[in-house]
TINUVEX-256300 format. One record per residue (C-alpha): residue number from 1; residue in one letter; x, y, z. Coordinates in pm, whole numbers, plus 32768, in hexadecimal, padded with zeros to 4 digits. Layout:
num: NUM | residuo: A | X: X | Y: Y | Z: Z
...
This chain:
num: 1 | residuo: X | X: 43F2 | Y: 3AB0 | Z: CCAB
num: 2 | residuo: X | X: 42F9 | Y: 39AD | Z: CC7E
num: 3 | residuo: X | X: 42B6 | Y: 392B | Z: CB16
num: 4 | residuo: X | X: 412A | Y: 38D8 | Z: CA9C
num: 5 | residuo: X | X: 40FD | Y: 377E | Z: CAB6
num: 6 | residuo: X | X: 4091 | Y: 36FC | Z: C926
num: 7 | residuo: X | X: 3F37 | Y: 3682 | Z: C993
num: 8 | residuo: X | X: 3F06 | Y: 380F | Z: CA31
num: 9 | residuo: X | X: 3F94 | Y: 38A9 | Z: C8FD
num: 10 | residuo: X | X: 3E9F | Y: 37EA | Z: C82C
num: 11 | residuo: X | X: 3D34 | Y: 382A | Z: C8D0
num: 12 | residuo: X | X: 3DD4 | Y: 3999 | Z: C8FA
num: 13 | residuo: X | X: 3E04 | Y: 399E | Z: C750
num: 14 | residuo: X | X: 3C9B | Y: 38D4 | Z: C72E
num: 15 | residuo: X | X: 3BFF | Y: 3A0B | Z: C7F0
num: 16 | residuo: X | X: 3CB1 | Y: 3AFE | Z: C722
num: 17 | residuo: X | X: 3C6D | Y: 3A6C | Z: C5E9
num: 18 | residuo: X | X: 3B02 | Y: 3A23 | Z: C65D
num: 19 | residuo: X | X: 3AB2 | Y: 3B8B | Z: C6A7
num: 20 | residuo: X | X: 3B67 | Y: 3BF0 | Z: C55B
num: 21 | residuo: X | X: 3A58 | Y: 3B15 | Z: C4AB
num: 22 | residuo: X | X: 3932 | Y: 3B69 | Z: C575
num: 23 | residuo: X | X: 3972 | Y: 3D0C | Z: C535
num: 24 | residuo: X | X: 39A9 | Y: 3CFE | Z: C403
num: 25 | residuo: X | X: 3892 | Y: 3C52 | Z: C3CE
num: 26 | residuo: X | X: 37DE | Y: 3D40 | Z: C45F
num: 27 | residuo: X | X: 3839 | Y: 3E6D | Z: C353
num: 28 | residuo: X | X: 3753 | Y: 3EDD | Z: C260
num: 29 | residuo: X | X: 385F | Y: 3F1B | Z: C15A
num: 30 | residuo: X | X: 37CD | Y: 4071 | Z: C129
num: 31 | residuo: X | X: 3662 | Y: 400B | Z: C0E5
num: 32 | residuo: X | X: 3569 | Y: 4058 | Z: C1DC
num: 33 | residuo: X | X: 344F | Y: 3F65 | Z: C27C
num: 34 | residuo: X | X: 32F3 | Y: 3FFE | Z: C1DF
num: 35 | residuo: X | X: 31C1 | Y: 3FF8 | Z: C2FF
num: 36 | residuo: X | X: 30D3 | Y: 3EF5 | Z: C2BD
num: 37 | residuo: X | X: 2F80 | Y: 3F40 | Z: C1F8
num: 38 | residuo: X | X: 2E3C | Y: 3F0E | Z: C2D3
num: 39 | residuo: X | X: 2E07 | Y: 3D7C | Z: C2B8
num: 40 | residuo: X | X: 2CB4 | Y: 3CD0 | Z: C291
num: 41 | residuo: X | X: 2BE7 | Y: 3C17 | Z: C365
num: 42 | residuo: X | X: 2CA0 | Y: 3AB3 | Z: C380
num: 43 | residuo: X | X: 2BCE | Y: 39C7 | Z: C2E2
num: 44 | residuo: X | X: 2AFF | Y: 38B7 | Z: C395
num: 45 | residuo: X | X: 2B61 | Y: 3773 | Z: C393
num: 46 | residuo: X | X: 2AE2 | Y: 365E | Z: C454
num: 47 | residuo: X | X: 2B25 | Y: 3577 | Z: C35B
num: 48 | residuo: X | X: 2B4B | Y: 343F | Z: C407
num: 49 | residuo: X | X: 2BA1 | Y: 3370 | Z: C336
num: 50 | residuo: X | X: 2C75 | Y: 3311 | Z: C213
num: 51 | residuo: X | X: 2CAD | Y: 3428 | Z: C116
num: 52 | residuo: X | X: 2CE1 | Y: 35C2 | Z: C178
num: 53 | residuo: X | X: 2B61 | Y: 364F | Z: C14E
num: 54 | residuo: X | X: 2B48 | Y: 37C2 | Z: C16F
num: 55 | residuo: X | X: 2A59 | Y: 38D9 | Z: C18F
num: 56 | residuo: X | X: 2B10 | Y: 3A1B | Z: C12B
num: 57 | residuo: X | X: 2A2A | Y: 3B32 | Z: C155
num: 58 | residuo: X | X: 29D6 | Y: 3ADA | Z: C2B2
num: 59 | residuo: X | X: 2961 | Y: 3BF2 | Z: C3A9
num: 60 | residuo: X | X: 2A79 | Y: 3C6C | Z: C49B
num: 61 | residuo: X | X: 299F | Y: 3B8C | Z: C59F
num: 62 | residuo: X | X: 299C | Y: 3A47 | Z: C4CD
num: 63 | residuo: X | X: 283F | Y: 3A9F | Z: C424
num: 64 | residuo: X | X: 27C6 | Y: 3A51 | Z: C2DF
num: 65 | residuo: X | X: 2779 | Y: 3BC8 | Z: C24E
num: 66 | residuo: X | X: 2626 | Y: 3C6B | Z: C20C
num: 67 | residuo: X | X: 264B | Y: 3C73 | Z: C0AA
num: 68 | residuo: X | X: 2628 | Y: 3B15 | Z: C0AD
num: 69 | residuo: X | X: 24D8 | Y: 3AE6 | Z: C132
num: 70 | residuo: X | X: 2378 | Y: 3AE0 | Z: C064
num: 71 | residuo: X | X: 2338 | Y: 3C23 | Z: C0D0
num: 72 | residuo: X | X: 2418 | Y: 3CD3 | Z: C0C0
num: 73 | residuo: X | X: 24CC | Y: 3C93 | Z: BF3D
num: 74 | residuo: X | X: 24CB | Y: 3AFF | Z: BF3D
num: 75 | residuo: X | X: 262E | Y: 3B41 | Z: BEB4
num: 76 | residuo: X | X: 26D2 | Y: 39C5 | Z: BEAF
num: 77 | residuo: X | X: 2834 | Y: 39D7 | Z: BFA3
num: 78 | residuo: X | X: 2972 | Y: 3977 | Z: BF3B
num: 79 | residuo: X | X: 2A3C | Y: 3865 | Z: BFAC
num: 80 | residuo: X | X: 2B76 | Y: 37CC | Z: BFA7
num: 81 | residuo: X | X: 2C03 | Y: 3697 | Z: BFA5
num: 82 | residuo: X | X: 2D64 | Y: 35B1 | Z: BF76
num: 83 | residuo: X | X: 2E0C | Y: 3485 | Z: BFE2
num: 84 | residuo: X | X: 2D3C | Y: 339E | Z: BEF6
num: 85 | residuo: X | X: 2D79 | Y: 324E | Z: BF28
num: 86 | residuo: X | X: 2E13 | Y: 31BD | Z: BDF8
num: 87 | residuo: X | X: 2D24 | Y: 30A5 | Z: BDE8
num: 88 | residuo: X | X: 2BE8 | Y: 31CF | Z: BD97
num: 89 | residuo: X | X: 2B5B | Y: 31CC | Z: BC37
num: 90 | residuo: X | X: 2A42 | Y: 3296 | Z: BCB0
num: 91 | residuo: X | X: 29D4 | Y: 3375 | Z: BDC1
num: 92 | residuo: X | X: 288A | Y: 33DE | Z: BE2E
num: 93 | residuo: X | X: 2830 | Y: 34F9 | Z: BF1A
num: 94 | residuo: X | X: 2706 | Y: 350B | Z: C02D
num: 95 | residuo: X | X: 2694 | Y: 363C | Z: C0CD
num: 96 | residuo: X | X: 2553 | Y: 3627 | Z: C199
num: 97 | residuo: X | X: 24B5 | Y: 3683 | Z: C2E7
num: 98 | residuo: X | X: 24D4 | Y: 3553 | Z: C40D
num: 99 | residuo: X | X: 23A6 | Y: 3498 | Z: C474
num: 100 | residuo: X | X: 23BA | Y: 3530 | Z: C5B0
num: 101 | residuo: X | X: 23BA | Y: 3691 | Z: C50E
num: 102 | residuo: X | X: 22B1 | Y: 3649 | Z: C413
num: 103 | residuo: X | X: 21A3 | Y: 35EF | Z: C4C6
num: 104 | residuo: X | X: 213D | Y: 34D6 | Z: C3C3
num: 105 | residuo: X | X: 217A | Y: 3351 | Z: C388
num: 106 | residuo: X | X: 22CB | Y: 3369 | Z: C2DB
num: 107 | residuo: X | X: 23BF | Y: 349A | Z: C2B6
num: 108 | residuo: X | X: 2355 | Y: 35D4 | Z: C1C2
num: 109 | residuo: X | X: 2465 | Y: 35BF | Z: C0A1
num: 110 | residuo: X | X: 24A4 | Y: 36F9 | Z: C03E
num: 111 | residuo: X | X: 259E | Y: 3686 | Z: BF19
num: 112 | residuo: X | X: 2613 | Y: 355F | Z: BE8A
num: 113 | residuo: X | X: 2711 | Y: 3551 | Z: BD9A
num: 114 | residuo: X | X: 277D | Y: 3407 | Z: BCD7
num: 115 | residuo: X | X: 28A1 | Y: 3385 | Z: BC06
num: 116 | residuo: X | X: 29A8 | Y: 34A9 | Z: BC14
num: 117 | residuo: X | X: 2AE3 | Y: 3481 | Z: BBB3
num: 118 | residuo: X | X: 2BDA | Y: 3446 | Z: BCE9
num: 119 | residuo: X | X: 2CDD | Y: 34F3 | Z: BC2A
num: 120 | residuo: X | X: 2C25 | Y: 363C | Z: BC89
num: 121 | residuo: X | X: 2C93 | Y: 36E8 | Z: BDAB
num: 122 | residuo: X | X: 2B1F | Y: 37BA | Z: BDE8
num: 123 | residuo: X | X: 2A29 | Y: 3860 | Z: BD6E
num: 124 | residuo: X | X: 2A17 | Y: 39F6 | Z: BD92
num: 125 | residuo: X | X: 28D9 | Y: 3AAD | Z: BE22
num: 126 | residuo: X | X: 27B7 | Y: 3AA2 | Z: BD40
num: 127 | residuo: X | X: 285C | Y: 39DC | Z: BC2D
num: 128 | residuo: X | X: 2804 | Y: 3868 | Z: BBB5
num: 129 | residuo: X | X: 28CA | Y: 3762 | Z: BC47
num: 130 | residuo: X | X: 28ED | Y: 368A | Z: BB34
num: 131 | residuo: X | X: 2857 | Y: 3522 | Z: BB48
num: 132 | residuo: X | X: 26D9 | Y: 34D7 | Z: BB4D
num: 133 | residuo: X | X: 2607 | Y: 35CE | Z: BC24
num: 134 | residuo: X | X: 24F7 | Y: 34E7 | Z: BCBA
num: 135 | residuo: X | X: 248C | Y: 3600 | Z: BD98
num: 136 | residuo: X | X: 24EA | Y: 376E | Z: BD6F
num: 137 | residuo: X | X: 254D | Y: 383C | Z: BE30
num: 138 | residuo: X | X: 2412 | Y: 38A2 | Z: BF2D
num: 139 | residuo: X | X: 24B5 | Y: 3974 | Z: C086
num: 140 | residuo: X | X: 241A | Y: 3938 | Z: C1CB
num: 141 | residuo: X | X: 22F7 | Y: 39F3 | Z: C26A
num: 142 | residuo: X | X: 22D1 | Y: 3A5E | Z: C3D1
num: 143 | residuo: X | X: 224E | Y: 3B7B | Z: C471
num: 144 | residuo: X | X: 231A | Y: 3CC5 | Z: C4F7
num: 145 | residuo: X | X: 23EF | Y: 3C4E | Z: C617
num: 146 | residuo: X | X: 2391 | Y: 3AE6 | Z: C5F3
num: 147 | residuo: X | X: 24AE | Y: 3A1E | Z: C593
num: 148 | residuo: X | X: 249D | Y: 38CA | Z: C4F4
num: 149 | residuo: X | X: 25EE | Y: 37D6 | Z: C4A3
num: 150 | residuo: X | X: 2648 | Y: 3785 | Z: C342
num: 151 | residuo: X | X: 270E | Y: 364E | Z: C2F8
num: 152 | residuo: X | X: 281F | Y: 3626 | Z: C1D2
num: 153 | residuo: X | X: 288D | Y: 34D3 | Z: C153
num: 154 | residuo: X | X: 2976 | Y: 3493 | Z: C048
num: 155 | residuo: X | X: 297C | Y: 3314 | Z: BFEB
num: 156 | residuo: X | X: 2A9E | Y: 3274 | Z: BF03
num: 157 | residuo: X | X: 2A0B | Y: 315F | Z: BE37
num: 158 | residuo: X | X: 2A86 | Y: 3066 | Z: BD33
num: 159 | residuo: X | X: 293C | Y: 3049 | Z: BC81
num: 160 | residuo: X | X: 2871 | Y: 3168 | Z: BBD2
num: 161 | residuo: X | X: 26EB | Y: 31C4 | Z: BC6E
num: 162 | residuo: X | X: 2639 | Y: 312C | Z: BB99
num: 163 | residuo: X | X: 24B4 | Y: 3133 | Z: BC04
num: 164 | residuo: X | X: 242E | Y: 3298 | Z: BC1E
num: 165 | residuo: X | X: 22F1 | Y: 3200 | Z: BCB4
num: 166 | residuo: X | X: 2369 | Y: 317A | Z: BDE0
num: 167 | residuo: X | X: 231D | Y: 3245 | Z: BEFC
num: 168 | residuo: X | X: 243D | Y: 3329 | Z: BF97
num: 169 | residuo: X | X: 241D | Y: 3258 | Z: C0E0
num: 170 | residuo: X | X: 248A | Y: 3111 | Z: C013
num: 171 | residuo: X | X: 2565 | Y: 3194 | Z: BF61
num: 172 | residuo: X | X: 2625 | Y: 3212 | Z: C0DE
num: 173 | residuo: X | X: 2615 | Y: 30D2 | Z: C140
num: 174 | residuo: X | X: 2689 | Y: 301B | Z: C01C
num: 175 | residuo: X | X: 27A4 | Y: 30F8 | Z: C004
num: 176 | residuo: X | X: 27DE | Y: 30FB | Z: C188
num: 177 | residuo: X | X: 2846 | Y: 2F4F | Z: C145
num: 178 | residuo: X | X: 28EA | Y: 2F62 | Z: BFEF
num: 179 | residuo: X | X: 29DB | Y: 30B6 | Z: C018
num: 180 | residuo: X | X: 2B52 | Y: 30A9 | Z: BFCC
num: 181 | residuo: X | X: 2B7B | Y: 31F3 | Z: C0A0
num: 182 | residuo: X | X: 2A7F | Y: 32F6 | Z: C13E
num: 183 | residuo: X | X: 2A90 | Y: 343F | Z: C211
num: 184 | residuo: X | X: 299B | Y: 34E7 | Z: C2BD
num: 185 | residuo: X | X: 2955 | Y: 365F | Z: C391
num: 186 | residuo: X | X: 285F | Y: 36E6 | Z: C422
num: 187 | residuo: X | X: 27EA | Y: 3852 | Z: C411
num: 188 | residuo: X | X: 2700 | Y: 3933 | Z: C4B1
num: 189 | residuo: X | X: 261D | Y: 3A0D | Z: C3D2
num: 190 | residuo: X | X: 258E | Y: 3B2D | Z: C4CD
num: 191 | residuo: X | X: 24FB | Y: 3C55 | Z: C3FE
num: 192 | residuo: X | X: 2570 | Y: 3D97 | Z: C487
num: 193 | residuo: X | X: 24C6 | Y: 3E8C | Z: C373
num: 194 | residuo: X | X: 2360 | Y: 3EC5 | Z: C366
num: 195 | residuo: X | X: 2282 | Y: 3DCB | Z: C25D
């Protein structure tokens, strides 16, 4: 009779011992696994950029909601953010409609928000976001089954807003060269009710 060579004997105790680990991993030690609750929407995130910039109560379809629009409640979204660069003492957020969307010189701001703390991590539906409101909250218009894009920009800044009477535009652009971090999306608003 043949004896195992040591190098067989080995792998053949690795397996063993491998599939010893691997069930027993596998027990439940008398608890069971619960089914998962229904999950929301994920969020949309296009942030390209440097910090994580959310939109939580997104449509299923990536869609800013109805609720949100002049017409139909003006009710101001919530958003998330993290991932602050250190460096922030400030950070300012810009909602508004795209010059190609709006139809006019410069893009339709629809909220601008000034000199909140970066410690924050969001602001909830409808609630103030801390900092210096330049421009409330004002949701976009468009007709039944017209659809128009709104843009979300979250700047990082070193420097408080100082001049509420420069225009929104400047203020974009100054803040577009002088930024420590900023993240952007992008979201459809496409009423479905009737206004």
């Amino acid at each position: 009779m043949r004896r195992p060579s040591p190098l067989g004997l080995s792998c053949f105790i690795a397996h063993v011992l491998f599939l010893a680990l691997l069930l027993g991993g596998c027990s439940t030690s008398g608890r069971e696994l619960k089914t998962p609750g229904p999950t929301r929407p994920p969020s949309v995130v296009k942030s390209a950029g440097t910090m994580d910039f959310t939109l939580p109560d997104a449509t299923a379809v990536g869609e800013l909601p109805d609720r949100h629009g002049a017409q139909f409640g003006n009710v101001a979204p919530p958003v998330s953010w993290g991932n602050v660069p250190d460096k922030a003492k400030f950070l300012i957020l810009v909602v508004d409609i795209p010059k190609v969307d709006s139809g006019t010189d410069d893009a339709s701001v629809l909220w601008l928000v000034a000199n909140i703390n970066p410690a924050t991590d969001g602001v909830g539906e409808n609630q103030p976001p801390g900092g210096d409101i330049y421009i409330p909250w004002a949701g976009p218009t468009t007709g039944r089954g017209a659809q128009v894009k709104v843009r979300f920009r979250l700047y990082a800044v070193t420097k408080p807003l100082a001049d509420p009477t420069e225009s929104p535009l400047d203020i974009v652009i100054r803040l577009d060269r002088t930024n420590v971090g900023k993240s952007e999306f992008v979201v459809p608003y496409a009423p479905k009710a009737a206004s």
